[in-house]
ROMIMI-658192 format. One record per residue: residue number from 1; residue in three letters; x, y, z of N, C-alpha, C in turn. Coordinates in nm, 4 decimals. Example, Ala and Ser with C-alpha at 12.3 -4.5 7.8 and 13.67 -1.06 7.14 Angstrom:
node k=1 r=ALA n.xx=1.3190 n.yy=-0.5690 n.zz=0.7800 ca.xx=1.2300 ca.yy=-0.4500 ca.zz=0.7800 c.xx=1.3200 c.yy=-0.3300 c.zz=0.7800
node k=2 r=SER n.xx=1.2850 n.yy=-0.2250 n.zz=0.7080 ca.xx=1.3670 ca.yy=-0.1060 ca.zz=0.7140 c.xx=1.2900 c.yy=0.0030 c.zz=0.7870
***
This chain:
node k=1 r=UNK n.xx=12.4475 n.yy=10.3678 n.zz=8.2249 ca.xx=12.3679 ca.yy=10.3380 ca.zz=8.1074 c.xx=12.3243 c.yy=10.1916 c.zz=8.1124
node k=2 r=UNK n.xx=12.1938 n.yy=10.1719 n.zz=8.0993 ca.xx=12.1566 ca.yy=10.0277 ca.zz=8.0833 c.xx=12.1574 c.yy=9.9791 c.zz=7.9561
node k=3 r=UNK n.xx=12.1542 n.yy=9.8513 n.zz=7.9692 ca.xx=12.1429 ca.yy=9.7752 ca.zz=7.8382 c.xx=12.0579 c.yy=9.6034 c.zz=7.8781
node k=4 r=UNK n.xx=12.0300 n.yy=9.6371 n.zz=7.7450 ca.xx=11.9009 ca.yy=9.5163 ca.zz=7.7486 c.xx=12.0309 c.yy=9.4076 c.zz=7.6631
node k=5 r=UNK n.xx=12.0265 n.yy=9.2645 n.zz=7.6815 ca.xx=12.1401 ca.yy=9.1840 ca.zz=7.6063 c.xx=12.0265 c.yy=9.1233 c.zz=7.5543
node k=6 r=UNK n.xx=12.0879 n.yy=9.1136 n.zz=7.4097 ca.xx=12.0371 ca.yy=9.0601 ca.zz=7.3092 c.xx=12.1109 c.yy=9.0152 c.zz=7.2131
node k=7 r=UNK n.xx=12.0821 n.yy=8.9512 n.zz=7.1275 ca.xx=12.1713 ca.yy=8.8960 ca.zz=7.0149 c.xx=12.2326 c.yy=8.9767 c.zz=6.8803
node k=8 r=UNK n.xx=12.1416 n.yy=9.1103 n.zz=6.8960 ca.xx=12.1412 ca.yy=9.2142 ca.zz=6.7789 c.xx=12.2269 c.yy=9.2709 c.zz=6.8567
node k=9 r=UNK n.xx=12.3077 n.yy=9.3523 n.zz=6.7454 ca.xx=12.4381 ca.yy=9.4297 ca.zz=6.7931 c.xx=12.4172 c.yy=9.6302 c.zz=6.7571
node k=10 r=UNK n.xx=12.2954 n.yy=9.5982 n.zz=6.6484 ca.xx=12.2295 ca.yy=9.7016 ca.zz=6.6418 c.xx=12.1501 c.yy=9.8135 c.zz=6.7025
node k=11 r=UNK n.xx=12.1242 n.yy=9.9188 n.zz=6.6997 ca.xx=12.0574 ca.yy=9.9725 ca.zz=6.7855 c.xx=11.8603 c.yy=9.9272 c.zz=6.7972
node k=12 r=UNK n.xx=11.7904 n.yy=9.9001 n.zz=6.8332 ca.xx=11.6680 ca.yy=9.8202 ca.zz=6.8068 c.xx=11.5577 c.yy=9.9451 c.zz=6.8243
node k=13 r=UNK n.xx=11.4427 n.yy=9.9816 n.zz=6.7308 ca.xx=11.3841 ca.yy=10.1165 ca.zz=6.7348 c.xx=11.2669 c.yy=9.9961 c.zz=6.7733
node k=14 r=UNK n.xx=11.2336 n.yy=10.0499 n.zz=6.9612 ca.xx=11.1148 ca.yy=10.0392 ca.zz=6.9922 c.xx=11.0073 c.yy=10.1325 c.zz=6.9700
node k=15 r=UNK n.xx=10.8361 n.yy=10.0875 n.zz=6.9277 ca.xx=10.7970 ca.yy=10.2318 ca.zz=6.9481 c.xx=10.6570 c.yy=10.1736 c.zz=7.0961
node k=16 r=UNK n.xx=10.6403 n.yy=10.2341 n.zz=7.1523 ca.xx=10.5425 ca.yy=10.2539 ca.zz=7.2704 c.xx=10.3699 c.yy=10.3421 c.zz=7.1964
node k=17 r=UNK n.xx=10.3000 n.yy=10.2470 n.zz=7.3030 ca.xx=10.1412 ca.yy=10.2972 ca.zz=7.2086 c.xx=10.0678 c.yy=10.2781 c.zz=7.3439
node k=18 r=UNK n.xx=10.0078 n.yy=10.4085 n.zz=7.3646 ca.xx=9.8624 ca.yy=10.3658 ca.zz=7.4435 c.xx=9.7580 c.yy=10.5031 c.zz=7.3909
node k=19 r=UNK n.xx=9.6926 n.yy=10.5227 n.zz=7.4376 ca.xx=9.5291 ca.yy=10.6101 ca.zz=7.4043 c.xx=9.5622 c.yy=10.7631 c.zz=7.3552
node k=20 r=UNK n.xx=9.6526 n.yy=10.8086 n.zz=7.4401 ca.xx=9.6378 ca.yy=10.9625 ca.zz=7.4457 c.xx=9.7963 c.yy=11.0190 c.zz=7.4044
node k=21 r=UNK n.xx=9.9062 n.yy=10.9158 n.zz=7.4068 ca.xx=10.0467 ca.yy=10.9360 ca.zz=7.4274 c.xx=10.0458 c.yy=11.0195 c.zz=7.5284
node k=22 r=UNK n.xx=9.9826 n.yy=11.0215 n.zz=7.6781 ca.xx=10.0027 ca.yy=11.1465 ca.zz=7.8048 c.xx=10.0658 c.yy=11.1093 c.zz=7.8992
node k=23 r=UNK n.xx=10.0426 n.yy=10.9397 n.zz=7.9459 ca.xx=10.0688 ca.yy=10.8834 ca.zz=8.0367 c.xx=10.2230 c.yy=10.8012 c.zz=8.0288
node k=24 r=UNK n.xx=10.1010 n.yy=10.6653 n.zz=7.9660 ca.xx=10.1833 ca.yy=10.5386 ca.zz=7.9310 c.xx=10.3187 c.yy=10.5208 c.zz=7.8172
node k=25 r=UNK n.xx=10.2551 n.yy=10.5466 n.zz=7.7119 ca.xx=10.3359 ca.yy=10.5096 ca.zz=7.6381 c.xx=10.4611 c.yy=10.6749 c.zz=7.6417
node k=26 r=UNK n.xx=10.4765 n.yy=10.7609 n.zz=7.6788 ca.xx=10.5741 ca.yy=10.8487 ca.zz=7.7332 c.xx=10.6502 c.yy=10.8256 c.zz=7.8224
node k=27 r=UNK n.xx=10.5749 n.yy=10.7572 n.zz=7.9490 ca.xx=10.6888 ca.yy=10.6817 ca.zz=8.0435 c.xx=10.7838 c.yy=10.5915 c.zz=7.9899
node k=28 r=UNK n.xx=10.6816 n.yy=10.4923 n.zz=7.9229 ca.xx=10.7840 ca.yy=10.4072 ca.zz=7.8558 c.xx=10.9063 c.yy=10.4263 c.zz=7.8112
node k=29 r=UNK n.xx=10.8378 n.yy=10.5641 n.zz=7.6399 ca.xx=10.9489 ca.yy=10.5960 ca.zz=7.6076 c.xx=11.0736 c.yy=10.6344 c.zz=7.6804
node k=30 r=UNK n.xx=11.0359 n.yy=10.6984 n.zz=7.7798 ca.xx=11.1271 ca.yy=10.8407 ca.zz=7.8649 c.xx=11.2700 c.yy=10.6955 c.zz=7.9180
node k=31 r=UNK n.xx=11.2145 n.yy=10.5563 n.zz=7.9536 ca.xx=11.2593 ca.yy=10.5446 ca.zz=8.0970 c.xx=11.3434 c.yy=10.4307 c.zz=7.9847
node k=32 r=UNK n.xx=11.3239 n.yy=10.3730 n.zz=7.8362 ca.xx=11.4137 ca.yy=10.2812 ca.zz=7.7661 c.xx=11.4421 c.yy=10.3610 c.zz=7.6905
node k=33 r=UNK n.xx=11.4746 n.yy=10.4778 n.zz=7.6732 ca.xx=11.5869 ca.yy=10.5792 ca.zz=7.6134 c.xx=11.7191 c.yy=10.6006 c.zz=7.6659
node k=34 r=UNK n.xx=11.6793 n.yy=10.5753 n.zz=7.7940 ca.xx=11.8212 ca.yy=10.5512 ca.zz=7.8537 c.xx=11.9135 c.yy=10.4469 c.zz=7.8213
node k=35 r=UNK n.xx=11.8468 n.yy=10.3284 n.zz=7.7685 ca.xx=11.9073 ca.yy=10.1821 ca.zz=7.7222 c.xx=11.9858 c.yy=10.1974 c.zz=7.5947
node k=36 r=UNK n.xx=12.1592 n.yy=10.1927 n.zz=7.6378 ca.xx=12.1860 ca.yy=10.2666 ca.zz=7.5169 c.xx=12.1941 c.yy=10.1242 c.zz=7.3904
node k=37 r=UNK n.xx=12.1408 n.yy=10.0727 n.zz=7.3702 ca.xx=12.1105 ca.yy=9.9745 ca.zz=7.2688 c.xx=11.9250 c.yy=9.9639 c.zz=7.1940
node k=38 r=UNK n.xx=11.8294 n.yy=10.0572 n.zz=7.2554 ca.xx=11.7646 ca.yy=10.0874 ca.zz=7.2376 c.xx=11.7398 c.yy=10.2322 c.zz=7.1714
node k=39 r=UNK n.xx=11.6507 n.yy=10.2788 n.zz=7.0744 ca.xx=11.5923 ca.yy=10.3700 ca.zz=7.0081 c.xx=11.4376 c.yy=10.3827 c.zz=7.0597
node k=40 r=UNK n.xx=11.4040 n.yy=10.4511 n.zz=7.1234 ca.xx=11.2669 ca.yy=10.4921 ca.zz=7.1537 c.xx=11.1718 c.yy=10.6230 c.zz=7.0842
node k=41 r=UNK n.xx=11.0297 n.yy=10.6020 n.zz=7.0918 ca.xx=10.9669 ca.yy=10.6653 ca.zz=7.0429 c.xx=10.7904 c.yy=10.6344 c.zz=7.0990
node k=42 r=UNK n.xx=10.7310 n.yy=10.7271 n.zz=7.0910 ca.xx=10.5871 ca.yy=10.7206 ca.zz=7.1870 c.xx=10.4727 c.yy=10.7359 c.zz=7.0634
node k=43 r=UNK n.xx=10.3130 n.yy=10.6995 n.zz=7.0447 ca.xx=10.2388 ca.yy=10.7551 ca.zz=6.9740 c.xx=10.1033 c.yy=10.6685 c.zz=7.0772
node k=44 r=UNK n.xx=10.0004 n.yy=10.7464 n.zz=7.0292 ca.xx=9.8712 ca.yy=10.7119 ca.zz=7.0771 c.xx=9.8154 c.yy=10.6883 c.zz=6.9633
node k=45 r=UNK n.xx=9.6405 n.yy=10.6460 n.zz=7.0027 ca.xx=9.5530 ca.yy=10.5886 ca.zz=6.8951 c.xx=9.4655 c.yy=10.6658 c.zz=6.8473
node k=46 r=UNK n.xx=9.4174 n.yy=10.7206 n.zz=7.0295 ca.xx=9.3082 ca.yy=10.8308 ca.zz=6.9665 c.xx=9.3735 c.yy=11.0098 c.zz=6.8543
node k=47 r=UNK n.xx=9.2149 n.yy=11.0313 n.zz=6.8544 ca.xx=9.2491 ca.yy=11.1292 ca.zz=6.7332 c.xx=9.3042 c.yy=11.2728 c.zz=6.8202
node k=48 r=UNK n.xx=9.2802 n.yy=11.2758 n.zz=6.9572 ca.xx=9.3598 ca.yy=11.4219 ca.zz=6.9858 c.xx=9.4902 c.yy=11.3504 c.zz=7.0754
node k=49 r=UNK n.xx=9.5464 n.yy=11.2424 n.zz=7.0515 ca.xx=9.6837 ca.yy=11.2161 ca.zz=7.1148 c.xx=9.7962 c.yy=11.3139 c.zz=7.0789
node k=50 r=UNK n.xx=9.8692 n.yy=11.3143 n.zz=7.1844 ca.xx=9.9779 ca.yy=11.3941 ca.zz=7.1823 c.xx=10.0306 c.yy=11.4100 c.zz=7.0601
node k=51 r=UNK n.xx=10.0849 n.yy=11.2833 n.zz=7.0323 ca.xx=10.1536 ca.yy=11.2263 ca.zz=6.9361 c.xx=10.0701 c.yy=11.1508 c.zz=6.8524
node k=52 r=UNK n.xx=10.0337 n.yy=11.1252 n.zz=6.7093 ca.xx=9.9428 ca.yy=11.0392 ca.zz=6.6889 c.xx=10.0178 c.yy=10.9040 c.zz=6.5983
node k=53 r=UNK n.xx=9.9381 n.yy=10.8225 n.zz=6.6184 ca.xx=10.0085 ca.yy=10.6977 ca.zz=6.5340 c.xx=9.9741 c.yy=10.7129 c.zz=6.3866
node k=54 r=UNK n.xx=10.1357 n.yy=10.6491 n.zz=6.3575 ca.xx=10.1551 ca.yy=10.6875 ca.zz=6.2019 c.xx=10.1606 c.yy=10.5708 c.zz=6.1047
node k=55 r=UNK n.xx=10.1566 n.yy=10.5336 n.zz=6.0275 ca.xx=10.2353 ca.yy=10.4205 ca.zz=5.9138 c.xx=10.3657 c.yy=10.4703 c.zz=5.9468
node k=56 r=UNK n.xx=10.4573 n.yy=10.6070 n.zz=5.9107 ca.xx=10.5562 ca.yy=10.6246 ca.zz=5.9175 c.xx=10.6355 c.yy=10.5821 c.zz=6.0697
node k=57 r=UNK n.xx=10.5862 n.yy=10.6398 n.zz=6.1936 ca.xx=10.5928 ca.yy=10.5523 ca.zz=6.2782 c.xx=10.5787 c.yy=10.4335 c.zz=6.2923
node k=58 r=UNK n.xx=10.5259 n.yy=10.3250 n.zz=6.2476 ca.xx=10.5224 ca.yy=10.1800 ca.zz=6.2084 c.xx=10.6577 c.yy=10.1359 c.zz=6.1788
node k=59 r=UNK n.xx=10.6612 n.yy=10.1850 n.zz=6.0377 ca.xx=10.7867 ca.yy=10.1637 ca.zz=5.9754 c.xx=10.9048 c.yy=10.1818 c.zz=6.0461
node k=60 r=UNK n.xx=10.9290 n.yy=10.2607 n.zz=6.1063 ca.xx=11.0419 ca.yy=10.2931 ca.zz=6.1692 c.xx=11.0656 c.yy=10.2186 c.zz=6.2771
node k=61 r=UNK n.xx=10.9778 n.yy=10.1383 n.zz=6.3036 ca.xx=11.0185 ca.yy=10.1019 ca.zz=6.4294 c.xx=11.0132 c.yy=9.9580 c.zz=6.4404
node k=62 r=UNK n.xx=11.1369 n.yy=9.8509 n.zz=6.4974 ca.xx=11.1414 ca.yy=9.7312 ca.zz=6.4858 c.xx=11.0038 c.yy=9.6348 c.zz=6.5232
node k=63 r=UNK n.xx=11.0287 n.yy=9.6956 n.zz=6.6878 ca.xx=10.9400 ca.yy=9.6553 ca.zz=6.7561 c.xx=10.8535 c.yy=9.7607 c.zz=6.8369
node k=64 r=UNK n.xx=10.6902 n.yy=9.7087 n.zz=6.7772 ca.xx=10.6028 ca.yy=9.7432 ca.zz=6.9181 c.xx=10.5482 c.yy=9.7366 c.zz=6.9979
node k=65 r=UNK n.xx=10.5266 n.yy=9.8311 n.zz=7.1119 ca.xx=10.4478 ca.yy=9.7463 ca.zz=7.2121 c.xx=10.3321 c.yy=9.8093 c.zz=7.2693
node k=66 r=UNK n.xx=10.2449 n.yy=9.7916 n.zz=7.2806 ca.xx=10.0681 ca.yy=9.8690 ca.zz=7.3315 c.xx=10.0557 c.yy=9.8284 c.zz=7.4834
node k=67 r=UNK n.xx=9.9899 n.yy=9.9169 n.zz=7.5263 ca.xx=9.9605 ca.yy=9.8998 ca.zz=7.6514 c.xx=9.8399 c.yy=9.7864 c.zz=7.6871
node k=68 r=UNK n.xx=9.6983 n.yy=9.8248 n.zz=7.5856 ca.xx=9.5824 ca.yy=9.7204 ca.zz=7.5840 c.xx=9.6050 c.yy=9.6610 c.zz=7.4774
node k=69 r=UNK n.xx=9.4533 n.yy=9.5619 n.zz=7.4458 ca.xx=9.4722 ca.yy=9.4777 ca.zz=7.3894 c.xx=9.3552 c.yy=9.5827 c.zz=7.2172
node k=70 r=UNK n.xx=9.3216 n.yy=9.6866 n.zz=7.3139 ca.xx=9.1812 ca.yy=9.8096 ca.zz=7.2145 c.xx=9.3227 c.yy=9.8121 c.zz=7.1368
node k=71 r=UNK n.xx=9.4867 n.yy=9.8735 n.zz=7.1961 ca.xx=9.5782 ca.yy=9.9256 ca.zz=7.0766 c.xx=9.6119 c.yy=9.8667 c.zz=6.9601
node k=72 r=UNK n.xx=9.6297 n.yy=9.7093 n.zz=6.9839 ca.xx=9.6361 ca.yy=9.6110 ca.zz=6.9133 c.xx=9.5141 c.yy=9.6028 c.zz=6.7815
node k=73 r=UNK n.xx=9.4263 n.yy=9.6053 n.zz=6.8871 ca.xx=9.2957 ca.yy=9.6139 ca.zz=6.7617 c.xx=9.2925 c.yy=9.6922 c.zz=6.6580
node k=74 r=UNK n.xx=9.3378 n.yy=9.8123 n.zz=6.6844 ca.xx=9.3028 ca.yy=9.9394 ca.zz=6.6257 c.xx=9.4328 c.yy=9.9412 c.zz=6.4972
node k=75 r=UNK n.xx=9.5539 n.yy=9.9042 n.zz=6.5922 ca.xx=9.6523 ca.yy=9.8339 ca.zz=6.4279 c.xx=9.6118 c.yy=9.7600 c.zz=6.3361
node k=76 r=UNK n.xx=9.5412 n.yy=9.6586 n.zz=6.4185 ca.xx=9.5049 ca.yy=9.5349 ca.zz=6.3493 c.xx=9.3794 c.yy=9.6008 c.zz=6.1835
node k=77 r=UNK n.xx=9.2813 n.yy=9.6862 n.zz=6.2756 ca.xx=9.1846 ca.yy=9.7848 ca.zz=6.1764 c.xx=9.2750 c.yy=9.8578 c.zz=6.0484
node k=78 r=UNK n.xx=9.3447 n.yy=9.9566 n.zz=6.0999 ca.xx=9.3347 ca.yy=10.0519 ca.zz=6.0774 c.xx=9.5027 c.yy=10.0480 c.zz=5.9956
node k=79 r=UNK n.xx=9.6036 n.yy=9.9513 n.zz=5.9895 ca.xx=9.7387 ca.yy=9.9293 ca.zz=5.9375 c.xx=9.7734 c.yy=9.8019 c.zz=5.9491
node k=80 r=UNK n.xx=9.6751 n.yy=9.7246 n.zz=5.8700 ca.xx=9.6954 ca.yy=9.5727 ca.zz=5.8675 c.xx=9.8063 c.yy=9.5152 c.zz=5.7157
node k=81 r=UNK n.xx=9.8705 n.yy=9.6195 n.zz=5.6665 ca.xx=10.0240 ca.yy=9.5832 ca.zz=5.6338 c.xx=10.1166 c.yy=9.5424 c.zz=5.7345
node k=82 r=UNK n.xx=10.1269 n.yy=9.6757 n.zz=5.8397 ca.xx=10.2274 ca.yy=9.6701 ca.zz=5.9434 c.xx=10.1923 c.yy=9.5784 c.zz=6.0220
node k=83 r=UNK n.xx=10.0828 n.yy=9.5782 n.zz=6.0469 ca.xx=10.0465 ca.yy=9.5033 ca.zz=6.1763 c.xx=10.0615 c.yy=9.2962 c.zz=6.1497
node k=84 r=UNK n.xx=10.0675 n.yy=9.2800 n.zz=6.0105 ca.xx=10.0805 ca.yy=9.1288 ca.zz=5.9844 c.xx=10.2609 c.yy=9.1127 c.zz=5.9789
node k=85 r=UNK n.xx=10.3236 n.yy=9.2109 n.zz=5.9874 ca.xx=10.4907 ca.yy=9.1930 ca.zz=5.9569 c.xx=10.5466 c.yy=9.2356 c.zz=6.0796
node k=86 r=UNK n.xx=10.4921 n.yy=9.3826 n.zz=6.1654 ca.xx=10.5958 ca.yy=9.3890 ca.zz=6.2689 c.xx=10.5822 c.yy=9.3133 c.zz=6.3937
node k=87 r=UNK n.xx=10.6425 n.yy=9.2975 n.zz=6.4437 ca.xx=10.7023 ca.yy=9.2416 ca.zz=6.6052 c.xx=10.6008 c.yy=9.3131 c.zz=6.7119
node k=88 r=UNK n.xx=10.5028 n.yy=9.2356 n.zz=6.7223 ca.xx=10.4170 ca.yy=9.3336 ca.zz=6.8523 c.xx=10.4331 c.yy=9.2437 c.zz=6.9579
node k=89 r=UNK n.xx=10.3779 n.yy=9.2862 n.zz=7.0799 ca.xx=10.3575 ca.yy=9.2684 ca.zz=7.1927 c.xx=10.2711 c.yy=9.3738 c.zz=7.2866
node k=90 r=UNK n.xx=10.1865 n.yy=9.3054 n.zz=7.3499 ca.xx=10.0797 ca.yy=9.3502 ca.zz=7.4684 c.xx=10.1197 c.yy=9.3730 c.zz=7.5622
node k=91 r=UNK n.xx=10.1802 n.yy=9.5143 n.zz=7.6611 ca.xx=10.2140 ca.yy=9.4898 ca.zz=7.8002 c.xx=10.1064 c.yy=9.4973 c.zz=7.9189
node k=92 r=UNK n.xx=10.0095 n.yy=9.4642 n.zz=7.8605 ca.xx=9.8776 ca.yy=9.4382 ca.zz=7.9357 c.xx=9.8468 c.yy=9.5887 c.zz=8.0603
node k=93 r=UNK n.xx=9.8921 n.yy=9.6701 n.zz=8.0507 ca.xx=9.8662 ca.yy=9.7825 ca.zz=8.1581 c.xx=9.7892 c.yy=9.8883 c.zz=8.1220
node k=94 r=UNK n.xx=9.6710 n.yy=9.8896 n.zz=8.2262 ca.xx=9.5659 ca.yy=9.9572 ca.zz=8.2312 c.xx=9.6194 c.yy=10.0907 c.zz=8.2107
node k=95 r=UNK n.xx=9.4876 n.yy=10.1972 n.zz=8.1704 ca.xx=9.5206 ca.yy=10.3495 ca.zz=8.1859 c.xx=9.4660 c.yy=10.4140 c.zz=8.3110
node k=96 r=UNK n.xx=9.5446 n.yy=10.3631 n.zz=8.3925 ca.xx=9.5153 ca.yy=10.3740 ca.zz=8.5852 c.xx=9.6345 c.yy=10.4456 c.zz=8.6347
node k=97 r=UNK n.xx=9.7423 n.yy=10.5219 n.zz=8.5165 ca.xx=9.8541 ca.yy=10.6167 ca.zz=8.5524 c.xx=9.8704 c.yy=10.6722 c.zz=8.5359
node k=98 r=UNK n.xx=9.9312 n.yy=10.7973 n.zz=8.5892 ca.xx=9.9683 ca.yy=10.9223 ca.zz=8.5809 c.xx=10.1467 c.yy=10.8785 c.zz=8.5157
node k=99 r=UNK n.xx=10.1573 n.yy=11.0139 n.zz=8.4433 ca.xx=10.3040 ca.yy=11.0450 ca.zz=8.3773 c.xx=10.4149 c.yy=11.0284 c.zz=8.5336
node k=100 r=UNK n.xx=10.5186 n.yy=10.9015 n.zz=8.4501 ca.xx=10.6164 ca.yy=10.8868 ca.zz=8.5540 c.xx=10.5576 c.yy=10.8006 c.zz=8.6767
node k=101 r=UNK n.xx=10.4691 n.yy=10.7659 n.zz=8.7192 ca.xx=10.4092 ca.yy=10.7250 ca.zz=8.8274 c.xx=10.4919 c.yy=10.6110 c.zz=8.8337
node k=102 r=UNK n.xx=10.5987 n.yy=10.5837 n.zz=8.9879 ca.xx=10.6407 ca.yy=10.4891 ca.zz=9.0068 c.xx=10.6120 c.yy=10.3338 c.zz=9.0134
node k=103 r=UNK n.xx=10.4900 n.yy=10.3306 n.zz=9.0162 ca.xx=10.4479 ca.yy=10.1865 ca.zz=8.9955 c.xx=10.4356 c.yy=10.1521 c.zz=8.8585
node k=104 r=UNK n.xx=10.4100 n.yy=10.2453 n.zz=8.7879 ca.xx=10.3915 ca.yy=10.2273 ca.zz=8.6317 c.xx=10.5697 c.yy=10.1664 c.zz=8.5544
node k=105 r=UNK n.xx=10.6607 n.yy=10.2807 n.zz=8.6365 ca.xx=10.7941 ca.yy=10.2570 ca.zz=8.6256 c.xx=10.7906 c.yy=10.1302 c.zz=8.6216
node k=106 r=UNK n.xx=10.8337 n.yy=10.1108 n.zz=8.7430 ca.xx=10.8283 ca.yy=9.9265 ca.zz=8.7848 c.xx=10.7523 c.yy=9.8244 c.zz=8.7115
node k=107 r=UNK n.xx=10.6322 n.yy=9.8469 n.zz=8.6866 ca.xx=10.5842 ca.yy=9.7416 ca.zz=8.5661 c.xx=10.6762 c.yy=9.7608 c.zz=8.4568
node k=108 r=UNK n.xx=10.6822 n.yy=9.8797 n.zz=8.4216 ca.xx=10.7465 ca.yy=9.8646 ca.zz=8.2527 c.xx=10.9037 c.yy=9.7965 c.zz=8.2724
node k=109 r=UNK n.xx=10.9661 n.yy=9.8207 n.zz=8.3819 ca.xx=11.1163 ca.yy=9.7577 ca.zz=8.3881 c.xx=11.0860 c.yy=9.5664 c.zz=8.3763
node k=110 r=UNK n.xx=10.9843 n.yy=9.5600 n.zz=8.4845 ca.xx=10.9554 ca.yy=9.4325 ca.zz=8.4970 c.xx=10.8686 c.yy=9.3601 c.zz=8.3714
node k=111 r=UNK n.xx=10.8253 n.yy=9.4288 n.zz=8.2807 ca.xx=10.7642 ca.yy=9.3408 ca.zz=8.1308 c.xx=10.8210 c.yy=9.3736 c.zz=8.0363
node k=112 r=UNK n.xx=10.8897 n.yy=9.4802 n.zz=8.0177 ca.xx=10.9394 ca.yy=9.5344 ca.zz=7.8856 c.xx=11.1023 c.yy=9.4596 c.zz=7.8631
node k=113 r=UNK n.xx=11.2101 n.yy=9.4525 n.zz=7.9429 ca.xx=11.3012 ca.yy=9.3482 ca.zz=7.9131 c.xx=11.2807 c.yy=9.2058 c.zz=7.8628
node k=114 r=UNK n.xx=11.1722 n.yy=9.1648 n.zz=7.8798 ca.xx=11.2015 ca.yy=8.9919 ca.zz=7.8660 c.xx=11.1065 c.yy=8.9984 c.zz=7.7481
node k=115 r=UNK n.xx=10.9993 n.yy=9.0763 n.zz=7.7430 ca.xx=10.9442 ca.yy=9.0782 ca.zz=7.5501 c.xx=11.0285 c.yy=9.1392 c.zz=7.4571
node k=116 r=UNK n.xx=11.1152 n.yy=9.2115 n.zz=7.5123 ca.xx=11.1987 ca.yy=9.2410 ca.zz=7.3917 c.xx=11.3074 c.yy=9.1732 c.zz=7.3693
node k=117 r=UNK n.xx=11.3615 n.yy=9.0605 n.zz=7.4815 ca.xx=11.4327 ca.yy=8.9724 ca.zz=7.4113 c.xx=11.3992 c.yy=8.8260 c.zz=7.3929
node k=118 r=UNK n.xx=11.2658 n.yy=8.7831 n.zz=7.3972 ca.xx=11.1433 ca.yy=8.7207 ca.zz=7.3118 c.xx=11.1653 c.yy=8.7697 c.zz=7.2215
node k=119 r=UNK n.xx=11.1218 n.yy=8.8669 n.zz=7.1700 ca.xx=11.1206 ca.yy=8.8776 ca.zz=7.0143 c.xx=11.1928 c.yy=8.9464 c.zz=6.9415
node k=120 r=UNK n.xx=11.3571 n.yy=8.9396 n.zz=6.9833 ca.xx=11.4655 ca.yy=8.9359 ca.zz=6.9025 c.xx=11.4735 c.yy=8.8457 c.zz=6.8805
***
């Protein structure tokens, strides 16, 4: 079991965001669910995403993180309560992946630890 060290002793509810919830933000989820100090959860922006983004999803979740900078925007539009109070971050990665795709892996191990303990 991995663990991310941080100063919170709590469990920390990330949620993951990119376009469609098909690719990106599912890997994400899939691969820091294992982190047993982490809470994960996936949503997209557009209107036929898997999963779609919620206020209630907002809420629930400490911290989030988008793949572009369009996901950001579209909070910024469209849930500018949440979006002026929660904890975001950009992991800057294109929609150039397939579900699970090992290079995608590897980015998310390599950006997603050190923004989330930035902004604890």
């Amino acid at each position: 079991m991995h663990v991310i060290q941080m100063n919170e002793t709590k469990k920390i509810n990330v949620l993951f965001i990119c376009n469609l919830n098909l690719m990106r933000s599912p890997t994400a989820e899939l691969i820091f669910k294992e982190y047993e100090n982490l809470n994960t959860k996936s949503a997209g922006i557009f209107q036929d995403a898997d999963v779609r983004i919620t206020g209630n999803l907002l809420d629930w979740a400490d911290i989030i993180m988008v793949m572009e900078e369009r996901q950001m925007e579209f909070l910024r539009k469209n849930f500018p309560q949440q979006y002026e109070i929660k904890k975001l971050a950009c992991l800057d990665i294109p929609d150039d992946f397939s579900f699970m795709s090992p290079l995608l892996i590897e980015i998310l191990i390599e950006r997603v630890p050190p923004l989330l303990k930035q902004l604890m």
